[in-house]
N, C-alpha and C positions, 0 to 999 in steps of 0.2 A: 504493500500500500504506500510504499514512500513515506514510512512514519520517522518523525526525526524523536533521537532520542529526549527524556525528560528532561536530563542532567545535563543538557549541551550547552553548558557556559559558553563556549565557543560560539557558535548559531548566536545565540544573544548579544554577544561581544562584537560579533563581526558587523552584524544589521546594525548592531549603536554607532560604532565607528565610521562603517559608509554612512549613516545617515549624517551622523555630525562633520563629515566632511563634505558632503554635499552643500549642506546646508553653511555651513562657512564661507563657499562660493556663490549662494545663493541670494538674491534682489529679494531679500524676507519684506513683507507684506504684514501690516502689524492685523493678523488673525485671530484674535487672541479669543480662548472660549467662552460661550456664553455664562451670565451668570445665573447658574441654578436661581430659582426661585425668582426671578425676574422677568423670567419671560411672560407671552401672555397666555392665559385661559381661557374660555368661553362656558365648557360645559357645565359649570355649578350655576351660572343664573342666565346665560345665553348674551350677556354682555360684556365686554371683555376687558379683560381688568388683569392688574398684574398678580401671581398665583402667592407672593407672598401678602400682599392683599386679601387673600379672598378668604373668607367666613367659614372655613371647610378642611376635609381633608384632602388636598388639589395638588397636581404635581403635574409637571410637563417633562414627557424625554424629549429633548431635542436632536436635530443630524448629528451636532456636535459627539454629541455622548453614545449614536448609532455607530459613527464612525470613528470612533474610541474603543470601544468594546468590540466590532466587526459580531453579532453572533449572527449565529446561523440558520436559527429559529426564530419566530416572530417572540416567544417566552424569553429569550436573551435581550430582550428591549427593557423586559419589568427588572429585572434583577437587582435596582437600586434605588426601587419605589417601594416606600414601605407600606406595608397593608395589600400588599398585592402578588398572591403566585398563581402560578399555572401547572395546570396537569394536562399531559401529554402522553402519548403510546409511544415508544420507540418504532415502531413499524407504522404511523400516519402523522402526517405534516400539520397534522390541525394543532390548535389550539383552546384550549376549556380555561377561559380569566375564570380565576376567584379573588374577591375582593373581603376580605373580613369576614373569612369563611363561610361565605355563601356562593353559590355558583349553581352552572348547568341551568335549562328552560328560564333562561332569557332574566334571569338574578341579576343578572350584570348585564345593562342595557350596552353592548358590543356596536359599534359604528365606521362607518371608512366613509370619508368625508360625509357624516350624518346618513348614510346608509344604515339601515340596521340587519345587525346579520345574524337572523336568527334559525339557520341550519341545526337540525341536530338527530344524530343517529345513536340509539340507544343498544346498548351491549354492558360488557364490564369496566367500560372506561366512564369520562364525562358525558355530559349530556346539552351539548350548548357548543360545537367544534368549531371554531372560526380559520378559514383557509388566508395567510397574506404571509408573504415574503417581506424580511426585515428592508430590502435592497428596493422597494417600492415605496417606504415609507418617509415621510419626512418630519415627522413630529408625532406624538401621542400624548392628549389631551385627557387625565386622567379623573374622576370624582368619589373619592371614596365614601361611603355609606348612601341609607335614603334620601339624598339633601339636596337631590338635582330635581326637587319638584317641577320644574318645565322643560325638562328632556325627555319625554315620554314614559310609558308604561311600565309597569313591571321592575323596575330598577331598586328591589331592596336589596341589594348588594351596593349598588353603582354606577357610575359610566362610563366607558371607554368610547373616544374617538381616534382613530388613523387620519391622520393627514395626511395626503400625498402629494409626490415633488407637483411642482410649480413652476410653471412657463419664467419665472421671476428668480429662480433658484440658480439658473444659468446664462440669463442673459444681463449684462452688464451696463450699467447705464450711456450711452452714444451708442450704442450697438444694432444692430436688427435679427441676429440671430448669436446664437452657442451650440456649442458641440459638444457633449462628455462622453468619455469612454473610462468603464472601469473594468478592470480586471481582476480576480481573486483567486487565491489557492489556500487550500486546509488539509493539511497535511496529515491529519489521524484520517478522514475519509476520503482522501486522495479527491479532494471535492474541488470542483472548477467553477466560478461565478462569471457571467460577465453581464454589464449594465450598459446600454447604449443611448445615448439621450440625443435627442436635436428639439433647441426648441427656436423660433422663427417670432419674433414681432416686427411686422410688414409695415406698420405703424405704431403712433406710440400708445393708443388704444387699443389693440389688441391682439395677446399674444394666442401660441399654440404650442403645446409639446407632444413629444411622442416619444416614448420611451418602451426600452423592450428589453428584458431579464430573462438569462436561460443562468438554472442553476443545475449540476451534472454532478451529483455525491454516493461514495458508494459506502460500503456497510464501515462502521467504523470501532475503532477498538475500544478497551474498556479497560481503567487505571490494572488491570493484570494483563494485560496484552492478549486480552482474546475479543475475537473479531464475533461483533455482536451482528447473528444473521440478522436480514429482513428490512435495517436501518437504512439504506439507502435511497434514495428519491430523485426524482428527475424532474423540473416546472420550466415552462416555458411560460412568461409574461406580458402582456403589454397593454401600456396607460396610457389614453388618450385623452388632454385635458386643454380645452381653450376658456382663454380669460376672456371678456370683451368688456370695455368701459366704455358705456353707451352715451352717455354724458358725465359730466365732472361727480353726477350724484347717484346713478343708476350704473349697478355693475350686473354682467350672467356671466355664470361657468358651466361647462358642458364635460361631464367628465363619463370617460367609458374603460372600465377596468376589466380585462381579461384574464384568467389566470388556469392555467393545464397543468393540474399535477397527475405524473406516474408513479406508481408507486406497489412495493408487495407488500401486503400484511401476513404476515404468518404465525407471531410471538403466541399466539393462543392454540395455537396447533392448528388449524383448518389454514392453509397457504390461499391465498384469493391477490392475480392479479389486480388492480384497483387503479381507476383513472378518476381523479375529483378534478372537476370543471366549477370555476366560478366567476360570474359575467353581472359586473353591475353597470347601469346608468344611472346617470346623476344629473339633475339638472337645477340651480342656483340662482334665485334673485336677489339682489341687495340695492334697495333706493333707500338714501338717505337724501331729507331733504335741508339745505344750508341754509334756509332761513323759515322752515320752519320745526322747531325742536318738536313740536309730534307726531313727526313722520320719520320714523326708522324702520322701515319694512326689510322681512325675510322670507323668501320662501322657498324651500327645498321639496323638490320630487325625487322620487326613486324608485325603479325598480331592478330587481337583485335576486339571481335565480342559483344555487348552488347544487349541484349533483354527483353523488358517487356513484359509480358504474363499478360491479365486481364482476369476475369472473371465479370462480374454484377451480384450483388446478391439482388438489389432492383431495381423495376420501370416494375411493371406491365408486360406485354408483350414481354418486351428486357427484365428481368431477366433471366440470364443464358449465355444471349451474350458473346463471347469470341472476345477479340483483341486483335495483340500483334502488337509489334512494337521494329524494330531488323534494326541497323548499323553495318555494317563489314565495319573495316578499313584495311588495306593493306599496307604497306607502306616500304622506305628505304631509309636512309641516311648514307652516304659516306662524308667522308672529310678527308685531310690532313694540315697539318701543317710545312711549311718549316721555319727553323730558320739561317737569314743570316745577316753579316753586311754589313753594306758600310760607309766605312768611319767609324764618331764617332758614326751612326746611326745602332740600332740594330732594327731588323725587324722577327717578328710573322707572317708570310704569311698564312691564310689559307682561302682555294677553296677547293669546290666540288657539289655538290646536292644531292638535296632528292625530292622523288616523294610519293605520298599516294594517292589511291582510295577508295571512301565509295558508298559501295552498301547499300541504302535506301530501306527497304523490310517490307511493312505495312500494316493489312487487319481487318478490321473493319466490316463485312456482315451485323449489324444492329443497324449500327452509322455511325459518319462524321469521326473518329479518322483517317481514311486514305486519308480522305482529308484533312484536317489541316496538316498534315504530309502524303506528297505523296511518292510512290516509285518512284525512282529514282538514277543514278549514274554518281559520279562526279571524274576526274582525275583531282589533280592537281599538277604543279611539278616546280622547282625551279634548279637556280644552282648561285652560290655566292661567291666571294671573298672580303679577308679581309685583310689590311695590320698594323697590331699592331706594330707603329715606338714608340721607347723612345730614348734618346737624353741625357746621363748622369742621374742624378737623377730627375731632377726638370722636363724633358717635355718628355710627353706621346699625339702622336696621333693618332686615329686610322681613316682610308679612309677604305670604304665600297662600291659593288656593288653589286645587287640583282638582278636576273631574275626570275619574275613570269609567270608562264601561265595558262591557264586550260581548261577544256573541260568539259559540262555537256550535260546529256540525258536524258529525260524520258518523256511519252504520247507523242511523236513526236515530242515533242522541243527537240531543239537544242542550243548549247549558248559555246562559248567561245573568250579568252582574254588573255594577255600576259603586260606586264609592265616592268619596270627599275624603280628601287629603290634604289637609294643613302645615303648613311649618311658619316657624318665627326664629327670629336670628338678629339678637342685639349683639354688636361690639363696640367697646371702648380704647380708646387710646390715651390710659390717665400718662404715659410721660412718652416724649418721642422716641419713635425706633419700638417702641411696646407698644402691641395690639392687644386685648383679650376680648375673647369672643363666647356666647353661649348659645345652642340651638338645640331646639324641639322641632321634629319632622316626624311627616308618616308620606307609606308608601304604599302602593298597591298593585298585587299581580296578579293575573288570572291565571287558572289553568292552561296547560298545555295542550296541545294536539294525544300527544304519550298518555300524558297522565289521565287526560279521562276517557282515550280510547283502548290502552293497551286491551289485548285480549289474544288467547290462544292456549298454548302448552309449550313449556321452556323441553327443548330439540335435550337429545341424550336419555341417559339412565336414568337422571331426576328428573322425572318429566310433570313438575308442579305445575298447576294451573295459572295462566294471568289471567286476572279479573279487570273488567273497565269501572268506572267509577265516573259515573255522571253528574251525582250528586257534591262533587269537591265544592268546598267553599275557594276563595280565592284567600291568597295570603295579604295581611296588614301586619306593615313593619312599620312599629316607634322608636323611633331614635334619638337619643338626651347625647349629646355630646358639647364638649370645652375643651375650650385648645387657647393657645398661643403661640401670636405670629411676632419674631424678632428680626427688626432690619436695624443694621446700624455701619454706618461707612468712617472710616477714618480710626479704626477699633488700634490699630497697634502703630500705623503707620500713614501716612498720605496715601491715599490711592486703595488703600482693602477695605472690606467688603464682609459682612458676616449677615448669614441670613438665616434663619431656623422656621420650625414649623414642629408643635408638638399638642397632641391633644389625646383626648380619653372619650370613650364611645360605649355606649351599652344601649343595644341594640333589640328588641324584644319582637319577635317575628311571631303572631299569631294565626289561626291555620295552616301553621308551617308545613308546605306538602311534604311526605318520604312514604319511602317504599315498607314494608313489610311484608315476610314471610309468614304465615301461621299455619303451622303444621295439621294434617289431621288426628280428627282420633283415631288412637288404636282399632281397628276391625273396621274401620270408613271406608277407607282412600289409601291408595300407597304413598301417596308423596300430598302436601299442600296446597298451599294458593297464593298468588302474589300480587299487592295491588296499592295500588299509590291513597295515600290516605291521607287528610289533616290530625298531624298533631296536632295538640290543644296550644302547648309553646314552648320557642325556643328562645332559649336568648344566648348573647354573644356580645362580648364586651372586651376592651382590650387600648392599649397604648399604644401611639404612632410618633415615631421621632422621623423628622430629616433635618439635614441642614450643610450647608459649607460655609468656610472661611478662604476665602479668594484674600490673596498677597502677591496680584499681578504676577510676581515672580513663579506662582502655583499656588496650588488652591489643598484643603483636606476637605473631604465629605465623606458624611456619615449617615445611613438611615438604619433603624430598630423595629423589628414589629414584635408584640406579644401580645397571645390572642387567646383566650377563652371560651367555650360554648356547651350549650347543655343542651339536650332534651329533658324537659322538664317534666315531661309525661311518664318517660320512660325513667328518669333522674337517671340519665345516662350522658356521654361526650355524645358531642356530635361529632362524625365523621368528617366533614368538610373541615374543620380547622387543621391549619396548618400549624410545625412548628416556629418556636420563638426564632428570629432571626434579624441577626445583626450585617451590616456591608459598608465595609469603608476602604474609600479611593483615596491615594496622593497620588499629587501630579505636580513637573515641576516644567515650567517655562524656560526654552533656551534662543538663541538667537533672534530677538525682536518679536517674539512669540511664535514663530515662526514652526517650533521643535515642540511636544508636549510628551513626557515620556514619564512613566508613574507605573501604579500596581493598585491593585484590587483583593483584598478578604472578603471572603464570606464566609460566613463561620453560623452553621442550620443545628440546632440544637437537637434531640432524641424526640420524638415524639410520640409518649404510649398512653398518654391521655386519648384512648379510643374504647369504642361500643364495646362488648364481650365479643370475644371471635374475629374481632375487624384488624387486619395486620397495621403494626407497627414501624416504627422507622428509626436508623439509629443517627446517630449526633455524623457532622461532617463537616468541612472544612477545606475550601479552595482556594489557588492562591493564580493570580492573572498578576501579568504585567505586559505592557505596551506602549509602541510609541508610535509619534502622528504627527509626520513629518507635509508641513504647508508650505513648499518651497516660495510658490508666488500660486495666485488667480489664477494656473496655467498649468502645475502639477502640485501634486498631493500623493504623497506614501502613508500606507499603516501597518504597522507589525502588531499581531494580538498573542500572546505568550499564555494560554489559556491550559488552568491544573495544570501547573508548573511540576507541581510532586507527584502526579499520577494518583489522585486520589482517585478509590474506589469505592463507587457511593452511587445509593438509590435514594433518589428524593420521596420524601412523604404522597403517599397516593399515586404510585407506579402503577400501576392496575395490573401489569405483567410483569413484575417484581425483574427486572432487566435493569442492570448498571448500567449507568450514563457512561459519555465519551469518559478516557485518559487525555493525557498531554493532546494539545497540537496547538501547533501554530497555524495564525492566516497572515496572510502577507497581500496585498493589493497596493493597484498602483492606480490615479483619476488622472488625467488628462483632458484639458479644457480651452478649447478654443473659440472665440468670436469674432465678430467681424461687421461690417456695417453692407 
């Protein structure tokens, strides 16, 4: 596989030194990284504001820190967001967010450019899969708990958005068009990336990109040097995205995201060739008007179709079996923004709604795969205001109302429900550089397609029954959380920078859906029944730290998560909680900022705070380091030195208990050209 070894001080030595000789020669361009916590947000109240600002548990990844870390996975993005992991199969490229341990049917309202993607194929993994390559993305707009009252549905976990590159990301101000080319190699999976951009503005209203990503990875080793089968994958991408500025006040974007993944699953024992295809349209309006503050109109359409295709290629008799399993989402959101005062109070008003339907379309002729995931379809829809009051400098409140409702169908059920969901959210600033902040929120999700269709007989020797469940109530999450947000510049020196964000959360989720087994009695039935039910409640409560201190010369950051949850019915753990876990980065600036070269800990604690029966997970500890060399506008290198010690480690909630990679490195090289 061309793996280099762990211990090659050499390899490390050598890339440090070409690059620092390079770069000695080089026209450095003061690049210098963004600062954590400064950049902007949108998804907590839909207006954008800067994240150490915001009333919440809110984090932004930027390019910067994509192309720092290089991962390989779109879960390699969260890794130094606190309150936030992913569970993953070693044999499928998807991804299942959890945010504050809650996850799977749409917990965690998941978005690419306000798209929502709500895919999900039910088995022994997650249940909520989102398909996107790190190498497509250009920022992640993160909200952790129920506190994004006017992001839509369903969201008592949280929100994620993908932002994708931008016609603006490559062309240069006098310019009319840009060209990128990147190239990548990862050394544990002998994996080849490469990212091709052109983007063209004909005028200076409006531009056009097109970008296209093939990534080529084969099965990769594991901290004991053995080559874990099935891991490899094959995508071929491409993003189509035009800007237009219709006038100084009215902008559209037109965005069309392609994505073909190849891939084998096998890690469960049944081998199935597997092709997942995912194809969204986007389309974007924004009129602001300049002289009148109560016009800030938005409105987003989409439709977003996501499908797995299998093939079985072992097992007797069903070899050959084809299943696929295809969501189409639909949806639209409309909002405005009026800006008014009264008295010394300014005020942020915004109301509107959004509606999304997913047609559940799934056929299985010589398996259960369509009964574990039924066909099925669900409309749900919303409408919301917000009123963002500040009060001079020191007090910000924001008052929230929600309206949920919805409607599901399929095999002659029927099921729907409607709700009112409130939040408030006072903060203060008794001294500069100090915020504190207090919020009450609720949130509301409906039923799934799954959950109130499943129906059949689980395939094998246990062949317990799945029941459907019509009757589900929908879940209401209350959320009490306080936090504090720390800005303060000039802390040791001219020029640094310290920025923090730490709060506390307890979370109480009522009709919290899960699954259960119940056995039969003795002399009934040979095996049970399984069937998705409301618990009476859960709750989940837990501490969130991040923060950096930037010293121009380099920066230290640091994010904590420690997470709690019960079943309260069962007075049991809940499974979704992940363990405690600590991440912290140095990095240190060389050549006009030009050079950025540092390391990365993460250090995952044990975790056996779990149900009776439900596997556990032991403590672990990795160790990255990297550098990110910005010659000029024109070229860019990055070297990623990733489990440097060959740790051997299975993250919490492997569903096919399979170790992650060992050692590797990735190396890539960007090349940038424009031109008028």
């Amino acid at each position: 596989m061309g793996r280099f070894a762990p211990n090659s001080s050499l390899l490390g030595a050598t890339i440090f030194t070409t690059l620092t000789v390079l770069a000695s020669e080089a026209r450095a361009e003061n690049l210098a990284d963004e600062i954590l916590l400064d950049t902007i947000t949108v998804t907590t109240n839909k207006t954008p504001g800067k994240t150490i600002n915001t009333l919440a548990g809110a984090s932004v990844v930027t390019s910067v820190v994509i192309q720092r870390h290089q991962p390989n996975r779109a879960s390699g993005v969260f890794n130094n967001v606190p309150g936030v992991n992913v569970q993953e199969d070693s044999d499928d490229p998807a991804s299942v967010i959890n945010i504050r341990g809650v996850q799977d049917f749409g917990r965690v309202n998941v978005m690419i450019e306000g798209a929502r993607q709500n895919f999900q194929r039910s088995g022994h993994g997650g249940d909520g899969q989102v398909y996107i390559d790190p190498a497509l993305i250009s920022s992640v707009d993160i909200t952790r708990g129920p506190v994004a009252t006017i992001n839509g549905s369903g969201a008592v976990g949280g929100v994620v958005n993908y932002n994708l590159l931008d016609p603006g990301d490559f062309i240069h101000p006098g310019e009319t068009w840009g060209f990128s080319q990147t190239v990548a190699y990862d050394t544990n999976r002998d994996g080849f990336l490469n990212s091709t951009t052109l983007a063209v503005q004909p005028v200076e209203s409006f531009g056009i990109l097109g970008n296209f990503v093939f990534r080529d990875d084969g099965d990769y080793e594991d901290g004991s040097n053995n080559t874990v089968p099935y891991t490899g994958k094959e995508l071929a991408a491409g993003l189509l995205k035009g800007n237009w500025q219709i006038t100084p006040e009215t902008n559209v974007k037109f965005i069309y995201l392609g994505q073909d993944w190849d891939y084998t699953t096998g890690a469960s024992g049944v081998v199935r060739e597997s092709k997942t295809t995912n194809n969204s349209v986007i389309a974007k309006l924004r009129h602001t008007s300049s002289n009148n503050p109560l016009v800030d109109v938005s409105v987003t359409g989409y439709a977003n179709t996501t499908k797995t295709d299998q093939t079985r290629i072992s097992g007797g008799r069903l070899q050959g079996n084809r299943r696929f399993f295809e969501v189409s989402t639909f949806g639209l959101d409309v909002f405005n923004t009026s800006r008014v005062a009264t008295g010394a109070f300014n005020h942020a008003i915004t109301y509107g709604g959004d509606i999304f339907r997913d047609q559940v379309t799934t056929l299985d002729p010589g398996g259960n795969g369509d009964e574990f995931t039924p066909s099925g379809e669900r409309v749900a829809y919303g409408a919301f205001v917000q009123d963002e009051i500040s009060y001079s400098t020191w007090l910000n409140v924001v008052l929230a109302l929600r309206y949920d409702g919805y409607s599901l169908n399929g095999e002659g059920v029927k099921s729907d429900g409607d709700n009112l969901s409130p939040k408030v959210t006072v903060g203060v600033r008794p001294v500069k550089g100090v915020q504190i902040y207090g919020t009450y929120a609720e949130a509301y999700r409906a039923p799934s397609v799954t959950e109130t269709l499943i129906e059949g007989v689980h395939p094998g020797f246990f062949a317990f029954v799945l029941m459907p469940n019509p009757n589900l109530d929908p879940e209401t999450a209350r959320n009490l959380e306080g936090g504090i947000n720390l800005s303060f510049d000039g802390v040791v020196t001219d020029g640094d920078k310290f920025r923090a964000k730490a709060n506390y959360f307890f979370n109480q989720i009522d009709d919290f859906i899960g699954s259960v087994y119940r056995p039969c009695p003795v002399g009934t039935c040979p095996f049970g029944d399984f069937q998705y039910v409301n618990i009476a409640e859960a709750e989940i409560h837990g501490f969130e730290f991040e923060g950096i201190y930037d010293f121009q010369h380099g920066f230290v950051q640091a994010s904590y998560t420690n997470i709690t949850g019960d079943d309260k019915t069962a007075n049991a753990p809940l499974a979704t909680v992940y363990p405690d876990k600590f991440v912290g980065t140095v990095g240190f600036r060389f050549l006009e900022n030009a050079l950025t070269v540092g390391g990365r800990w993460t250090s995952v604690a044990v975790q056996n705070r779990v149900p009776a029966g439900s596997p556990t997970s032991d403590a672990y500890d990795l160790f990255d380091l990297f550098a990110v060399y910005n010659h000029n506008r024109h070229f860019a290198t990055s070297i990623s030195l990733n489990n440097i010690t060959d740790e051997q480690y299975i993250p919490y909630r492997q569903s096919e208990n399979v170790p992650y990679p060992g050692f590797n490195a990735v190396l890539s090289a960007t090349v940038k050209v424009g031109g008028t």
